[in-house]
C-alpha positions, 0 to 999 in steps of 0.5 A, spaced: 531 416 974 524 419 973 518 418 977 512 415 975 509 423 975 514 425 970 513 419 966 506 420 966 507 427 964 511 426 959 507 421 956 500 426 957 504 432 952 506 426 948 500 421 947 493 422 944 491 418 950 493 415 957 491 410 961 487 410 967 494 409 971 497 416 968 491 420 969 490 417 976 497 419 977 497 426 974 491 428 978 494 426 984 488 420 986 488 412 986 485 408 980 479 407 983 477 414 983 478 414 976 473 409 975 469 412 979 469 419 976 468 415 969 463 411 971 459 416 973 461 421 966 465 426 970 472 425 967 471 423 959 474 416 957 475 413 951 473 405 952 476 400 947 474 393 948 477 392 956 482 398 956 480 405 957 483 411 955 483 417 958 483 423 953 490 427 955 487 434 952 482 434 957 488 433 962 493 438 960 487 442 960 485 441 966 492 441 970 494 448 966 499 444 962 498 447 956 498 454 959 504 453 963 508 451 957 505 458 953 507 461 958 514 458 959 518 457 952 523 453 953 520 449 960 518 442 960 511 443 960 511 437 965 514 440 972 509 438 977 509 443 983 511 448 979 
């Protein structure tokens, strides 16, 4: 069984974009902290009619995912608390 982080995680190293609840959930603060961040221009977002999508590049970069993944062949580059 996989949590919500590892679903998220899976999905930001796979995805052009995730949603508002993924990112809420990879930066470790709710949903409405993310709208907030947007709102006011400190989290980049993508918005296409109603939905909003936040960028995973800008995530994995700001998580150090893509580092943690160079810096591990092999590992999957979504252990959180690693």
């Amino acid at each position: 069984m996989t949590t919500r982080a590892e679903e998220a995680l899976k999905r930001v190293t796979s995805e052009p974009t995730v949603s508002v609840d993924d990112a809420a959930v990879l930066l470790g603060v709710g949903r409405s902290t993310v709208y907030a961040a947007v709102k006011l221009q400190e989290l980049p977002s993508i918005r296409v009619r109603q939905r909003l999508r936040i960028p995973s590049s800008w995530l994995r970069q700001v998580l150090d995912l893509a580092d943690r993944a160079a810096t591990n062949p092999g590992t999957e580059a979504g252990r959180l608390g690693d």
